[in-house]
C-alpha positions as CSV (number, residue, x, y, z in Angstrom):
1,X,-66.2,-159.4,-68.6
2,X,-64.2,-156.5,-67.0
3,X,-61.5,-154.9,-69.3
4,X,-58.4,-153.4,-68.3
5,X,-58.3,-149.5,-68.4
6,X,-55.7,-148.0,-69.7
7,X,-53.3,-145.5,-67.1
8,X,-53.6,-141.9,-67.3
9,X,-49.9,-140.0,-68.1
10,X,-48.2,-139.0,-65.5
11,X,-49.8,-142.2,-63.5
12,X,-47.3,-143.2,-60.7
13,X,-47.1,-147.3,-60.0
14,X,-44.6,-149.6,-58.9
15,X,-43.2,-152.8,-59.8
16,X,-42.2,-155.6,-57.1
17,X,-39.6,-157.9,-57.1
18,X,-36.0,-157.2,-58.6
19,X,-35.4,-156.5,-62.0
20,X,-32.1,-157.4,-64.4
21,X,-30.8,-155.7,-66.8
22,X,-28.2,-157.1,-68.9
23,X,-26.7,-155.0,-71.6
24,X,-22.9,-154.4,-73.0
25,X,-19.9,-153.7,-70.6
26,X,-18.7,-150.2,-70.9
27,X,-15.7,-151.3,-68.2
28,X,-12.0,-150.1,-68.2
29,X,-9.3,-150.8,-65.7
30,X,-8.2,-147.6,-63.2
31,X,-5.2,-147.4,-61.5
32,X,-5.1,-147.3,-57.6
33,X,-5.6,-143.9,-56.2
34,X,-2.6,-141.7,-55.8
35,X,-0.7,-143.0,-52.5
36,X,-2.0,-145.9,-52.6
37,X,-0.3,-148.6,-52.3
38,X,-0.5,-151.5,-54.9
39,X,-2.3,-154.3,-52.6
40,X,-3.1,-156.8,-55.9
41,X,-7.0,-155.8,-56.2
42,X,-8.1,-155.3,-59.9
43,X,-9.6,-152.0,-60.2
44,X,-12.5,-151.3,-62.7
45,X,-14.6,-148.3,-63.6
46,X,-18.0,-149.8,-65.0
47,X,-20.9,-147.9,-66.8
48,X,-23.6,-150.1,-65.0
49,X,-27.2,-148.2,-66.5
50,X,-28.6,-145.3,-68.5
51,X,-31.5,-144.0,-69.8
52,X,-31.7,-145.9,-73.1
53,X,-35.1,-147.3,-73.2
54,X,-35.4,-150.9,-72.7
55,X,-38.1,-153.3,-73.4
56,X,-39.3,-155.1,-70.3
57,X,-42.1,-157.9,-69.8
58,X,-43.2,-159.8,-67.0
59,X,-46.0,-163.0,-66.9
60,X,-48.8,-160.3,-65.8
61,X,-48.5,-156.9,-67.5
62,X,-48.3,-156.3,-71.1
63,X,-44.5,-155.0,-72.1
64,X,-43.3,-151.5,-71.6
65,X,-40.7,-149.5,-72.4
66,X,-38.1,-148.5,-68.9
67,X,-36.5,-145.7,-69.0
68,X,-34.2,-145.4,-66.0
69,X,-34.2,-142.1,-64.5
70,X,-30.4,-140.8,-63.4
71,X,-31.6,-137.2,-62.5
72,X,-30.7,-136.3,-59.1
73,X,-33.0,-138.3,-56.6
74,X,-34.1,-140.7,-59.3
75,X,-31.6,-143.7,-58.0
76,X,-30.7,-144.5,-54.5
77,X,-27.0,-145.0,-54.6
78,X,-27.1,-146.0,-50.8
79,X,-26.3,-150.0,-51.1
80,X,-23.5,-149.2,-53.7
81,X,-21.8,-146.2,-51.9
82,X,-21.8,-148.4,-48.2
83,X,-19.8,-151.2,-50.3
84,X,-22.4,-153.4,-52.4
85,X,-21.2,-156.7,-52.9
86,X,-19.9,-158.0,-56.7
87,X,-21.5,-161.0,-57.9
88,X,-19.8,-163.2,-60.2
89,X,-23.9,-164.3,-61.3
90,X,-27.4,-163.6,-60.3
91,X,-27.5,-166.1,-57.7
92,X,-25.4,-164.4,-54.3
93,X,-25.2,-167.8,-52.6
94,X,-23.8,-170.0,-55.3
95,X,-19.9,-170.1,-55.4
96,X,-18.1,-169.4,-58.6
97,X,-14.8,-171.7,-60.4
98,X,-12.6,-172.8,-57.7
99,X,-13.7,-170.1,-54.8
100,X,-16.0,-170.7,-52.0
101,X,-17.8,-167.3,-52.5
102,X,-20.3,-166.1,-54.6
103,X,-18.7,-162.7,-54.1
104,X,-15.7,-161.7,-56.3
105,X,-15.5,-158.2,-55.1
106,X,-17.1,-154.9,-53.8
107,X,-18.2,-151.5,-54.8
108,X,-15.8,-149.0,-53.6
109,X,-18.3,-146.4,-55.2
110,X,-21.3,-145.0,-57.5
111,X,-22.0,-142.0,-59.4
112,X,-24.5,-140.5,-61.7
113,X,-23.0,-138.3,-64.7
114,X,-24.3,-138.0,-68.2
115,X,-27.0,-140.0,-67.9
116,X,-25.4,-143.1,-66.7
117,X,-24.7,-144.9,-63.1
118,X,-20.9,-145.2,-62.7
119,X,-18.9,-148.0,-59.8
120,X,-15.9,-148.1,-59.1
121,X,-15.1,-151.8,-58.2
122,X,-12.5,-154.3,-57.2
123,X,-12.4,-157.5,-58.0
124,X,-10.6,-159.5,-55.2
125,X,-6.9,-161.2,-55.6
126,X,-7.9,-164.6,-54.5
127,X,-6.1,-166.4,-56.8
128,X,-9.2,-168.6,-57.7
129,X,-10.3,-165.8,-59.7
130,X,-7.2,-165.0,-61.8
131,X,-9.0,-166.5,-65.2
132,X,-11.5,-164.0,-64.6
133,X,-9.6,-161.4,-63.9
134,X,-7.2,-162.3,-67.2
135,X,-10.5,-162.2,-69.0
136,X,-11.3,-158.9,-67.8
137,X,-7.5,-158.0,-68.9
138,X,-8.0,-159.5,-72.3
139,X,-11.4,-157.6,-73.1
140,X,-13.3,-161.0,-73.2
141,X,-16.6,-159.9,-70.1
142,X,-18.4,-158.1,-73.1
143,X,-21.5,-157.8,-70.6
144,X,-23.3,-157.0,-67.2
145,X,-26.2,-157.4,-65.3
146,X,-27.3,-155.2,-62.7
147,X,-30.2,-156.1,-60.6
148,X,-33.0,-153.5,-59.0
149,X,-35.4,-152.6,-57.7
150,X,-38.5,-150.1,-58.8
151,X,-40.1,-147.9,-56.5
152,X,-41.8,-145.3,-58.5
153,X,-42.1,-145.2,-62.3
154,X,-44.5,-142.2,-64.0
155,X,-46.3,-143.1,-67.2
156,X,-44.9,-141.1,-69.6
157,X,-46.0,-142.2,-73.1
158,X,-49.4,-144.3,-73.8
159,X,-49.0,-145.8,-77.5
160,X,-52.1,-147.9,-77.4
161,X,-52.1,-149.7,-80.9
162,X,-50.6,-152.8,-78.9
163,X,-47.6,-150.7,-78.8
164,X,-46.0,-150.5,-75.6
165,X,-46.5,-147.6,-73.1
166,X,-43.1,-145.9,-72.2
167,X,-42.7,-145.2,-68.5
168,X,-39.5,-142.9,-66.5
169,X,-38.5,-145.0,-63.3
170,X,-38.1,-141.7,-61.0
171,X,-37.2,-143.9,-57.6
172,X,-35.2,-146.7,-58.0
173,X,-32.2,-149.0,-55.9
């Protein structure tokens, strides 16, 4: 019976599909831009990932440790920077409360500093959303969930021991 080798460090795969991540909201409210005039959106700034290692498992591969790479060309800030949607849940086609779009808002735009993917988002002034957005006001959305998508990731710690091997995501969306 065949058994599974173990990867070399510094082995480069990839993983399919997209990927969540849910972890605690690092989120404060930003006022509009100077000269701008107030138009009723609700402005956020929101840490959305980092580079703390996080444990991830799937049906196929044993778990591993992700580390999210933030470096310059790690993360592909395309699809946030041309205006990325903001989904109210995972599932872009479902509406949310009393609105007829999954979509409560957009990505005006992303940054890497410190570590960490920043947005900049607003959150629409349809009045369906107003609990939400008193929610936001009142500190109760505690957490996020970014979904993504793995390119590249380098092997960058084997454990063996049926510990998990540690792996830097060096391409990701």
């Amino acid at each position: 019976m065949p058994t599974k080798s173990a990867p070399a460090l510094g082995s480069r795969s990839r993983i399919d599909g997209v990927l969540h991540r849910s972890l605690p909201a690092t989120l404060s409210i930003r006022a509009a831009d100077p000269g701008q005039a107030e138009d009723g959106l609700l402005r956020l700034q929101l840490a959305v990932s980092s580079e703390t290692p996080y444990l991830r498992s799937n049906y196929w591969d044993d778990p591993w440790i992700e580390v999210l790479g933030h470096e310059s060309g790690e993360v592909d800030l395309t699809r946030l920077n041309d205006g990325a949607p903001v989904l109210a849940n995972h599932d872009r086609y479902t509406p949310v409360g009393n609105t007829p779009l999954a979509a409560i808002g957009a990505v005006e735009k992303a940054s890497t500093s410190g570590g960490r993917l920043l947005a900049d988002l607003t959150i629409s002034r349809r009045e369906a959303l107003s609990d939400l957005r008193q929610d936001i006001g009142d500190g109760l959305v505690r957490n996020v969930s970014i979904g993504y998508q793995i390119s590249e990731r380098v092997l960058t710690k084997a454990n063996g021991d049926g510990q998990p091997d540690e792996y830097r995501v060096t391409a990701w969306t």
